[in-house]
C-alpha positions as CSV (number, residue, x, y, z in Angstrom):
1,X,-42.2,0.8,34.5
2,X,-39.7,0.0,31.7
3,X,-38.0,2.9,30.6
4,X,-35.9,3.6,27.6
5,X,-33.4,3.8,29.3
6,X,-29.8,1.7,28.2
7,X,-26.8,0.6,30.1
8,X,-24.6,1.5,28.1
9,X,-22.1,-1.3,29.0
10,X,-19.3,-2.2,27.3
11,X,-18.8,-1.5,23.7
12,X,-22.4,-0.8,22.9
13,X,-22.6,3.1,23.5
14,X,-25.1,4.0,26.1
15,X,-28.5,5.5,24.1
16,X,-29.0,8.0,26.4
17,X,-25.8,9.9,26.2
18,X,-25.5,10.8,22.6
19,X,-24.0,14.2,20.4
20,X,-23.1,15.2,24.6
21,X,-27.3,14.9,24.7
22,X,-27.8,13.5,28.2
23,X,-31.5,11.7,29.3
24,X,-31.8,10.6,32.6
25,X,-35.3,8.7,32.8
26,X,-34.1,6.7,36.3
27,X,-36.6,9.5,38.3
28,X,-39.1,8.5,35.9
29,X,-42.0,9.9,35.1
30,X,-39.6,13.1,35.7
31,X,-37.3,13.1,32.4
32,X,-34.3,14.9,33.1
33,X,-32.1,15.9,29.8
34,X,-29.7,17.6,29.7
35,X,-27.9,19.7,26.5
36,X,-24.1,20.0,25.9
37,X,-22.3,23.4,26.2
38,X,-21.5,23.5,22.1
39,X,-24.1,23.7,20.1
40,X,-25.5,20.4,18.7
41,X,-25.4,19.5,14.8
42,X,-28.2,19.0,13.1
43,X,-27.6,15.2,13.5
44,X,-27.8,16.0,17.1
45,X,-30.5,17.8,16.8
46,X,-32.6,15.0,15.2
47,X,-31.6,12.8,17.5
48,X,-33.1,14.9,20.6
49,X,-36.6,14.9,18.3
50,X,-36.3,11.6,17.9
51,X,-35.3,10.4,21.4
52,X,-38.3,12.9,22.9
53,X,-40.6,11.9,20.7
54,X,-39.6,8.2,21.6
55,X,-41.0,9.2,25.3
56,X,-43.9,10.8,24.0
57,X,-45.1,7.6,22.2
58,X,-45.0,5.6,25.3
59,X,-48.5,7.4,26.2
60,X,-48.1,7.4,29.8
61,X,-47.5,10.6,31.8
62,X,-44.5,12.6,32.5
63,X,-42.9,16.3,33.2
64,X,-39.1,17.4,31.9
65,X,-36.3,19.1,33.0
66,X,-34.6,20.4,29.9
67,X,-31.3,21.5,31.2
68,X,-30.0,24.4,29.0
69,X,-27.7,26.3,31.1
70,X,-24.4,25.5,29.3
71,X,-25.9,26.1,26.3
72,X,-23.7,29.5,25.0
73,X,-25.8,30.2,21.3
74,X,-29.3,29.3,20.5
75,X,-29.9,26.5,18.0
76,X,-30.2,27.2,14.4
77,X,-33.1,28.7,12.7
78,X,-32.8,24.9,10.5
79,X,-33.0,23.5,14.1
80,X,-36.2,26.3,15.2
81,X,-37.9,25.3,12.2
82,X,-37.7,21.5,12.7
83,X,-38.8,22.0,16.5
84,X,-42.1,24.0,15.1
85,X,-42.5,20.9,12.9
86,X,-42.4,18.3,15.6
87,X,-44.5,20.7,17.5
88,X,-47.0,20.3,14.6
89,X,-46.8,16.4,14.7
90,X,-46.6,15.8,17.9
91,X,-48.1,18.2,19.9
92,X,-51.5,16.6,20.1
93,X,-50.1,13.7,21.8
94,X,-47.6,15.4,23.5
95,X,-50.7,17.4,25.4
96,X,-52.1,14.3,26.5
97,X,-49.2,12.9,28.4
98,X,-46.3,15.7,29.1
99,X,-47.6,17.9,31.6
100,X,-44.7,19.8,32.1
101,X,-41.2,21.4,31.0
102,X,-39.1,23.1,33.7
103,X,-36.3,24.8,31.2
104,X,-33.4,25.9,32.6
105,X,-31.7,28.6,31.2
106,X,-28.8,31.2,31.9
107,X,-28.5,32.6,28.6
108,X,-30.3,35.2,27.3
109,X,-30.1,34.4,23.8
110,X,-31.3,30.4,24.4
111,X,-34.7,32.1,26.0
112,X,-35.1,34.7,22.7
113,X,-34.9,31.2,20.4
114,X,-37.2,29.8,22.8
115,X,-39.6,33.0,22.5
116,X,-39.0,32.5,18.7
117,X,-40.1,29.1,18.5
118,X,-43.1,29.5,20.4
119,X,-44.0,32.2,18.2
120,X,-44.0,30.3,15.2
121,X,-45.8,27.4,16.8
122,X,-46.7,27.2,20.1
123,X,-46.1,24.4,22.5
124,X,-48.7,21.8,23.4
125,X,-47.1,21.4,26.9
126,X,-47.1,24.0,30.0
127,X,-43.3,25.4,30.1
128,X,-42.1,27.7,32.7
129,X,-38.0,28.8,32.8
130,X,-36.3,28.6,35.4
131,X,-32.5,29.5,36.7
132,X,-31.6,26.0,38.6
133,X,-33.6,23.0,39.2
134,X,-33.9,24.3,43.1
135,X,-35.9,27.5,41.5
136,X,-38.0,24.6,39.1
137,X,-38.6,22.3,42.0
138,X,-41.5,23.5,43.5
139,X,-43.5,24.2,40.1
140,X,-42.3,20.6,38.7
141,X,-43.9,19.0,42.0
142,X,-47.1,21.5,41.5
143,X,-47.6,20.0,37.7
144,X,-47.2,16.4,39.5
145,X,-49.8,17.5,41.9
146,X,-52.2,18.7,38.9
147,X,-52.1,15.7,36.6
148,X,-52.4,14.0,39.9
149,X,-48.9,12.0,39.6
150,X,-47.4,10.9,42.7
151,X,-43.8,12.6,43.3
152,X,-41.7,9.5,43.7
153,X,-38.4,9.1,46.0
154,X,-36.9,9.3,42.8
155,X,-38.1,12.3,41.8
156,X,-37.6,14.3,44.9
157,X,-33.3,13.2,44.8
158,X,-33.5,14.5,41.5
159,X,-35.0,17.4,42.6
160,X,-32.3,18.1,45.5
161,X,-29.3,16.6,43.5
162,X,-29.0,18.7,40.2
163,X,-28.8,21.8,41.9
C-alpha cells in the first residue's frame, strides 16, 4: 500500500510533520497523529482537515490514534466549528472507511471541546478516549477485529512503542 506518507529529505520539508502536526502512517492502516503542546493556528488547523481528509479519500480502511495529551487548551470555537463542518462533508465517507479513533487525552478541557463538538455534530466514526496508547490498545485491536482488518507487525510496535 502506498501511503501519503513523505520523506522529508533534504530541503523539501517532510508533509507529515507540519504547524508541530505529526502523522505517522508507517503502521498503516493504523494512522497515528499526533498534536503539538501549543495550540495550533487556524492555518494549522486547516492543514490537520485537509491532511485527514486526504486519508479519508483514499477509501480503504483504517483506525486513528489522535494523540492529544500535550495539548494544554482546547481549540477554538472558529476551529470547533470548522471540525462540525468537515464532519458534515465528510462524515459519510469517513463511516465507510475509518472504523475507529482511540483519542488520547489528559486534559480535561480538550475532552469538554471534544463533548462540544460532538454535540453540535456528531461523529460518523466510533471514538473512545483513552489515557495512553497502552489503555487504547486493546479497543484499537477490537475495532481491527470488527471491520475484520488484520493487526499488522506494524501495528502491534506501534501499539507497544508510544506508550
Amino acid at each position: 500500500m502506498t501511503t501519503l506518507a513523505g520523506t522529508g529529505t533534504g530541503t523539501t520539508p517532510n508533509p507529515n510533520h507540519q504547524f508541530g502536526l505529526i502523522f505517522d502512517d508507517s503502521a498503516w492502516p493504523l494512522l497515528y497523529v499526533r498534536f503539538p503542546s501549543k495550540p495550533l493556528s487556524d492555518e494549522g488547523f486547516e492543514f490537520f482537515i485537509s491532511r485527514y481528509t486526504e486519508y479519508v479519500e483514499q477509501r480503504i480502511l483504517f483506525a486513528t490514534i489522535l494523540d492529544s495529551r500535550g495539548l494544554s487548551t482546547a481549540i477554538t470555537a472558529h476551529q470547533r466549528k470548522r471540525l462540525s463542518e468537515w464532519f458534515e462533508v465528510t462524515g459519510p465517507l469517513a463511516s465507510e472507511v475509518h472504523f475507529g479513533i482511540a483519542m488520547l487525552f489528559t486534559n480535561p478541557l480538550i475532552r469538554g471541546a471534544l463533548k462540544a463538538v460532538t454535540w453540535l455534530a456528531p461523529i460518523p466514526v466510533p471514538v473512545k478516549p483513552f489515557p495512553s496508547i497502552a489503555e487504547a490498545a486493546p479497543w484499537v485491536r477490537g475495532q481491527f477485529k470488527a471491520f475484520d482488518v488484520p493487526v499488522t507487525p506494524a501495528v502491534e510496535q506501534l501499539l507497544a512503542g508510544h506508550g
